[in-house]
Residue frames as a rotation matrix with the C-alpha (Angstrom) as fourth column:
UNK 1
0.423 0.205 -0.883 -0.04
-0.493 -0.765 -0.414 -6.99
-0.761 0.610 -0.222 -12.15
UNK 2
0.560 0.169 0.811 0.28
0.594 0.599 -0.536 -7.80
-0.577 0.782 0.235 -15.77
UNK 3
0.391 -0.004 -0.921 2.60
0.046 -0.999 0.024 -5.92
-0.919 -0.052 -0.390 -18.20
UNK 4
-0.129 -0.554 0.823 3.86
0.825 0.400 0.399 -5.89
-0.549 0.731 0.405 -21.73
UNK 5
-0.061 0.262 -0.963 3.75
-0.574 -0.798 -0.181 -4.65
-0.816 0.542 0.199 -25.07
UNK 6
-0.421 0.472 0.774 1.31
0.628 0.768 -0.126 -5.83
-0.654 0.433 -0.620 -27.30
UNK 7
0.500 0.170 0.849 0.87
0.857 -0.236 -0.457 -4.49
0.123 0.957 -0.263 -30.94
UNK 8
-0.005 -0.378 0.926 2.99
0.678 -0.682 -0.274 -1.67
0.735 0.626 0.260 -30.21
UNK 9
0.193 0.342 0.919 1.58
-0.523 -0.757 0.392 -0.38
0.830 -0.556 0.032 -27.03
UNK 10
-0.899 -0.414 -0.142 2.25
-0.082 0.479 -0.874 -0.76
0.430 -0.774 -0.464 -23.61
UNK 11
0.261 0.965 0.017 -0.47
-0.468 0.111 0.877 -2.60
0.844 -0.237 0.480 -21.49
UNK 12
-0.842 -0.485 0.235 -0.80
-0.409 0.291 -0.865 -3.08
0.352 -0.825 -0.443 -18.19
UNK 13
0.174 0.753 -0.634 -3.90
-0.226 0.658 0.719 -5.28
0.958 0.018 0.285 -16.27
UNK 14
-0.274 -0.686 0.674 -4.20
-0.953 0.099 -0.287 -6.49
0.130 -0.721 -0.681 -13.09
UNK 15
-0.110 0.263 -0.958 -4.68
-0.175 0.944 0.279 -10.02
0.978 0.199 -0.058 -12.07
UNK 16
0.556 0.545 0.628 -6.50
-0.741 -0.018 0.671 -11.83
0.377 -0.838 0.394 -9.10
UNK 17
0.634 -0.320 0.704 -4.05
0.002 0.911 0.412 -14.94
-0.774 -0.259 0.578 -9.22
UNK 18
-0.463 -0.886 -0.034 -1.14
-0.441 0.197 0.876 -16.35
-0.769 0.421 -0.482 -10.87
UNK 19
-0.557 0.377 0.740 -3.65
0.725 0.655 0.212 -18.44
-0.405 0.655 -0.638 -12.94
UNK 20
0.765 0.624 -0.158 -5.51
0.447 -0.692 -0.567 -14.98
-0.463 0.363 -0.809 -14.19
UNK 21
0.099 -0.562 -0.821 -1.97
-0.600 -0.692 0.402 -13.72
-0.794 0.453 -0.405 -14.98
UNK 22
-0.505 -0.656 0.561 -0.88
0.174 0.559 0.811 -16.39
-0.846 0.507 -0.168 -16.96
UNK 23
-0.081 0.700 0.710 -3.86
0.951 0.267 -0.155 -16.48
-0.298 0.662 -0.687 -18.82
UNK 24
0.683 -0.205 -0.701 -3.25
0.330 -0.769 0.547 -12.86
-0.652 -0.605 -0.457 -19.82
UNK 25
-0.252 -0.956 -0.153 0.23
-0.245 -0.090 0.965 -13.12
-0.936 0.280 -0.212 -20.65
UNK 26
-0.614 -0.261 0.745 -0.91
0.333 0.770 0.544 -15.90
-0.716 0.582 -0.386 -23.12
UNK 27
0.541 0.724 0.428 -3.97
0.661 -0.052 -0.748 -14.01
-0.520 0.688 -0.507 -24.57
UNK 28
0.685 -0.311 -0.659 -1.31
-0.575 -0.786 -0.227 -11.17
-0.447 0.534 -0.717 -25.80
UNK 29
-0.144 -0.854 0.500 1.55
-0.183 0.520 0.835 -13.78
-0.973 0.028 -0.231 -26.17
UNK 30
-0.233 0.272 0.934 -1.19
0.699 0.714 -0.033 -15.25
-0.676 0.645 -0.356 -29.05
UNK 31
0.595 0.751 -0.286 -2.64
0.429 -0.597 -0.678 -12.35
-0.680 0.281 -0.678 -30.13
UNK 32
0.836 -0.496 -0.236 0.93
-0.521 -0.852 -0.056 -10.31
-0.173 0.170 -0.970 -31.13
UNK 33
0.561 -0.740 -0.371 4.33
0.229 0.570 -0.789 -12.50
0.795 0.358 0.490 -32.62
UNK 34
-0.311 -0.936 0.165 6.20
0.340 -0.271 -0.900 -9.79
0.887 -0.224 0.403 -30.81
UNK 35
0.624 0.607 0.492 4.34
-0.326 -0.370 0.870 -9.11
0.710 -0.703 -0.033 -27.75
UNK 36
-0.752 -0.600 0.272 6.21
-0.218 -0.162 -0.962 -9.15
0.622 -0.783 -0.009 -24.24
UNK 37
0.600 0.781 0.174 4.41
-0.254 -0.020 0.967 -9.99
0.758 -0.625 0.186 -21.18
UNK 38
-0.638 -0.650 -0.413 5.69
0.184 0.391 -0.902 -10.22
0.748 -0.651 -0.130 -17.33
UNK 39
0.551 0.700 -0.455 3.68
0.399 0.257 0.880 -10.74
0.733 -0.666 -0.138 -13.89
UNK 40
-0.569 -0.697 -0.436 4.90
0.500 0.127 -0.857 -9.56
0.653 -0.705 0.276 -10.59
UNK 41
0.245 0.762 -0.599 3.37
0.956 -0.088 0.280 -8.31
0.161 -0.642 -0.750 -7.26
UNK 42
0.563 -0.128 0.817 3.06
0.330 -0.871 -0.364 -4.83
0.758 0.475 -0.448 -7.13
UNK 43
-0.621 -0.706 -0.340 6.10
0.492 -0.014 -0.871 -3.06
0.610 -0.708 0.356 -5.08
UNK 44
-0.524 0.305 0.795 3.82
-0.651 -0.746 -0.142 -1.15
0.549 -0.592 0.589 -2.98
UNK 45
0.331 0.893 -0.306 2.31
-0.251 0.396 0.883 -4.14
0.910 -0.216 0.355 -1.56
UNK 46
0.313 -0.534 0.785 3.58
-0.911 -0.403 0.089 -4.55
0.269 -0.743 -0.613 2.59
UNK 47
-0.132 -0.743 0.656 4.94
-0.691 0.543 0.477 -8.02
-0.710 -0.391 -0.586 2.25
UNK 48
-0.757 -0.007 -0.653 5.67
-0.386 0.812 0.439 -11.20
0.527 0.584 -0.617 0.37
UNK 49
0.148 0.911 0.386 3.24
-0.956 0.232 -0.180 -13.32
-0.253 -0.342 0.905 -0.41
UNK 50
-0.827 -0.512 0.233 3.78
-0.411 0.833 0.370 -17.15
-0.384 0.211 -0.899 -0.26
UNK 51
-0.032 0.944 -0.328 1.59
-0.983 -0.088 -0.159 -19.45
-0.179 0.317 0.931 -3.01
UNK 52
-0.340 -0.363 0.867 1.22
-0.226 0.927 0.299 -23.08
-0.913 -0.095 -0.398 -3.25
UNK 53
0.428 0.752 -0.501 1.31
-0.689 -0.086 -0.719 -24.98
-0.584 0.654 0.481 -6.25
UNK 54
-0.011 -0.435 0.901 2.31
-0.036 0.900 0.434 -28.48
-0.999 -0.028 -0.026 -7.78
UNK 55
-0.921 -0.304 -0.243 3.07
-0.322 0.244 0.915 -29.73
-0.219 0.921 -0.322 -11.22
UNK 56
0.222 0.924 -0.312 -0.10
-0.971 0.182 -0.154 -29.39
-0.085 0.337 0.938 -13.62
UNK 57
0.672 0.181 0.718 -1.43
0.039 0.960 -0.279 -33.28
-0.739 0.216 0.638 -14.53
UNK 58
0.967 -0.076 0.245 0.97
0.252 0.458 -0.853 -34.81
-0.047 0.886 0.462 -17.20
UNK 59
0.538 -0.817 0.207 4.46
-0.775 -0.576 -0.260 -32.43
0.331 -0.021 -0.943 -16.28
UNK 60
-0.551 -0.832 0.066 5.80
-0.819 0.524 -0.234 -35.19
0.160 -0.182 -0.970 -14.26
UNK 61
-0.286 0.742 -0.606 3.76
0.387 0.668 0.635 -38.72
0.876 -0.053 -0.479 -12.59
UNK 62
0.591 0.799 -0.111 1.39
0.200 -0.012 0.980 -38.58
0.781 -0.601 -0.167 -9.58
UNK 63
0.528 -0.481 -0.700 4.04
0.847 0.356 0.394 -39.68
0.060 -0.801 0.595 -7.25
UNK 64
-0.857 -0.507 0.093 6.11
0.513 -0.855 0.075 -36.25
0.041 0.112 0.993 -7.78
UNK 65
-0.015 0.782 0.623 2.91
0.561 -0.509 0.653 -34.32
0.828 0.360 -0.431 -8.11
UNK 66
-0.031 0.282 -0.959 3.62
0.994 -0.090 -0.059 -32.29
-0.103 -0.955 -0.278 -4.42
UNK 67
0.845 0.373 0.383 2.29
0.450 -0.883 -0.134 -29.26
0.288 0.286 -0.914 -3.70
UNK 68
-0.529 -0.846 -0.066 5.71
0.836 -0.506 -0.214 -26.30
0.148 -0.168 0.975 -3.27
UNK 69
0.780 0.558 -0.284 5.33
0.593 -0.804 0.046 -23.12
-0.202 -0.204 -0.958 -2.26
UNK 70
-0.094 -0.559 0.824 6.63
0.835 -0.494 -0.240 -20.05
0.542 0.666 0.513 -4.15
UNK 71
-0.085 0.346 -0.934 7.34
0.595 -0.735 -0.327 -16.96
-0.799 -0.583 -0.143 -2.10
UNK 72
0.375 0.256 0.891 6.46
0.728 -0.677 -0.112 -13.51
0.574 0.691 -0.439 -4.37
UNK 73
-0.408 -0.024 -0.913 8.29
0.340 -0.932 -0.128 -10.05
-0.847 -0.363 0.388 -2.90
UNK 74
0.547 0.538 -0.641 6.90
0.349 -0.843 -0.409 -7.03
-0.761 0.000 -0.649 -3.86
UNK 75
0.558 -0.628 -0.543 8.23
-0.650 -0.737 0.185 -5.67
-0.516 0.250 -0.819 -7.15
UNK 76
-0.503 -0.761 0.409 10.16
-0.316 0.602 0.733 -8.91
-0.804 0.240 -0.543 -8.27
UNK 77
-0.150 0.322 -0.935 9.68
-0.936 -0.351 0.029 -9.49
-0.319 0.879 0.354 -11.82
UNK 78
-0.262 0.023 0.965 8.19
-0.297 0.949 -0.103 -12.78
-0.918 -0.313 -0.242 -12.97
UNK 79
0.163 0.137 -0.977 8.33
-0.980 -0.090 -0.176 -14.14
-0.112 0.987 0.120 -16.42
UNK 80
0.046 -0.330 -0.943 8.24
-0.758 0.603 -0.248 -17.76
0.651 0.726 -0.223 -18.13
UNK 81
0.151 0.689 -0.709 8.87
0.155 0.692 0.705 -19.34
0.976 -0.216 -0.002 -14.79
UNK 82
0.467 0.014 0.884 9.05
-0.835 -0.322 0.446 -19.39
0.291 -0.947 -0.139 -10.67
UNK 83
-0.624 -0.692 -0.362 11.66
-0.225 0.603 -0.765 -21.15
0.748 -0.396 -0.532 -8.27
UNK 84
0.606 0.771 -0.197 9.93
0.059 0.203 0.977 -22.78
0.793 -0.604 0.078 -5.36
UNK 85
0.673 -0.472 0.570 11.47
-0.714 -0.615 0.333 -22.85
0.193 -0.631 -0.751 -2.11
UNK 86
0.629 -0.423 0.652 12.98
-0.224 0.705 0.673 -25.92
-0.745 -0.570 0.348 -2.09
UNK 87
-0.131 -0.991 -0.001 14.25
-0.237 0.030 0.971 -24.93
-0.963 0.127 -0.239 -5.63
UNK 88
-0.236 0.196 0.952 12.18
0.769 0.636 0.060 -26.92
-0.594 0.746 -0.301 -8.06
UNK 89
-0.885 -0.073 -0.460 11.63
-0.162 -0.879 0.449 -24.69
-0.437 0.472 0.766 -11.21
UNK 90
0.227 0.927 0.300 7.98
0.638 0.092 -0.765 -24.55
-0.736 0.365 -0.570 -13.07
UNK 91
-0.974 -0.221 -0.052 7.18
0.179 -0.889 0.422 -22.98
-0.140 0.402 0.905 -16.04
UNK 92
-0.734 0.679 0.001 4.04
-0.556 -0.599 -0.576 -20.95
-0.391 -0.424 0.817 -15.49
UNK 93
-0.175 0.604 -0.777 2.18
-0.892 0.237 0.386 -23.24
0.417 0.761 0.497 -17.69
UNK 94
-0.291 -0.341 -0.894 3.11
-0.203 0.935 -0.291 -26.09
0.935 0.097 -0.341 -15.90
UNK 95
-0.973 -0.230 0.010 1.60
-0.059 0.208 -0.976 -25.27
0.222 -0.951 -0.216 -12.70
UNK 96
-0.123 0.817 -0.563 -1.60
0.619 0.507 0.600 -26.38
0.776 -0.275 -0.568 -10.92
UNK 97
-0.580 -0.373 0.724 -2.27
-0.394 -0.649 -0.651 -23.28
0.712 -0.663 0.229 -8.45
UNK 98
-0.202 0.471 -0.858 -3.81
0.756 0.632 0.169 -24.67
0.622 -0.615 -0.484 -4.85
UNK 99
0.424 0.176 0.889 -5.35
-0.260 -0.916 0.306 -23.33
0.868 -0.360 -0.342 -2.48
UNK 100
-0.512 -0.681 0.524 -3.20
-0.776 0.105 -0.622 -23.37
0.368 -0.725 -0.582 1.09
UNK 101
-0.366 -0.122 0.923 -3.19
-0.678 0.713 -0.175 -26.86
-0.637 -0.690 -0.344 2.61
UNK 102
0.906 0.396 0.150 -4.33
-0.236 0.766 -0.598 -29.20
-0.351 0.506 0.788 -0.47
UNK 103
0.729 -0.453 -0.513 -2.20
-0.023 0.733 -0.680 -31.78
0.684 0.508 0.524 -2.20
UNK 104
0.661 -0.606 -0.443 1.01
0.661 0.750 -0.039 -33.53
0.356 -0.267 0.895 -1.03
UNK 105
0.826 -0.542 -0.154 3.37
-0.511 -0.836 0.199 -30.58
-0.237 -0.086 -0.968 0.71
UNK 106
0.544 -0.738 -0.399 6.93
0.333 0.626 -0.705 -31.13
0.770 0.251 0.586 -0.39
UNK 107
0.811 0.087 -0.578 8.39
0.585 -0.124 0.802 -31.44
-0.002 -0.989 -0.151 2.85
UNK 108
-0.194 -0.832 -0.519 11.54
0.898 -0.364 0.247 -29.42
-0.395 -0.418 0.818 2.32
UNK 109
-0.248 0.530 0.811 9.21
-0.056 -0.844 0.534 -26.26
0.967 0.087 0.239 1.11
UNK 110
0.834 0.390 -0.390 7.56
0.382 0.102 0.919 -26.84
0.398 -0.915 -0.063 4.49
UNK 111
0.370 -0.557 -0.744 11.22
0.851 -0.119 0.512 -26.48
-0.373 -0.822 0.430 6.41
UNK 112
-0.677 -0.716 0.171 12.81
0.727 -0.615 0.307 -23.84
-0.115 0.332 0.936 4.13
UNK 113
-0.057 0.432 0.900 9.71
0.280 -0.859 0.430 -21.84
0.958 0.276 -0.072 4.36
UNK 114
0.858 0.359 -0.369 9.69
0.460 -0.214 0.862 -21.92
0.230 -0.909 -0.348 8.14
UNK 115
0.354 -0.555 -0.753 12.94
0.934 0.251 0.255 -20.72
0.047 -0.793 0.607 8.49
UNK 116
0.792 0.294 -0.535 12.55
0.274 -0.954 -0.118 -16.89
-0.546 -0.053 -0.836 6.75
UNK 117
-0.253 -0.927 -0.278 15.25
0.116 -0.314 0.942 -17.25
-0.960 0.206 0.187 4.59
């Protein structure tokens, strides 16, 4: 889900993907000086979901380019940007969403997601 306030009013939207919110966020972000916008998975949904995604072309070089996975819980508000599991920060713009098993895995997303913490 999508939410803000944008000319004055509150709007809400859902989204199919992190790359449908963003785009979103950004069409009110442009549209409104003072507009608000935040993303987050709705709390009624029955579990985190985990999403992969690497720095977009140009954020860092090739060689860094690996793919991290971001968990989502239910309910947790998400604005500006997302921690991966191994830490690395993004800012929503900056990411390249994948779909599960492309690009380079960074291997300590890989262990810190197996371990449920």
């Amino acid at each position: 889900m999508v939410v803000g306030r944008v000319h004055g009013r509150d709007e809400a939207a859902r989204a199919a993907s992190p790359h449908d919110a963003l785009e979103r966020m950004l069409t009110w972000l442009l549209s409104d000086d003072d507009a608000t916008a935040v993303w987050y998975l709705r709390e009624d949904w029955p579990t985190a979901l985990t999403l992969v995604g690497r720095p977009a072309r140009g954020v860092v070089g090739e060689t860094r380019r690996q793919a991290h996975l971001f968990r989502l819980e239910p309910g947790a508000v998400l604005y500006g940007s997302i921690t991966a599991r191994c830490g690395a920060e993004l800012g929503l713009p900056e990411i390249e969403w994948l779909p599960v098993g492309a690009g380079m895995p960074c291997e300590c997303c890989l262990v810190l997601n197996g371990t449920g913490d």
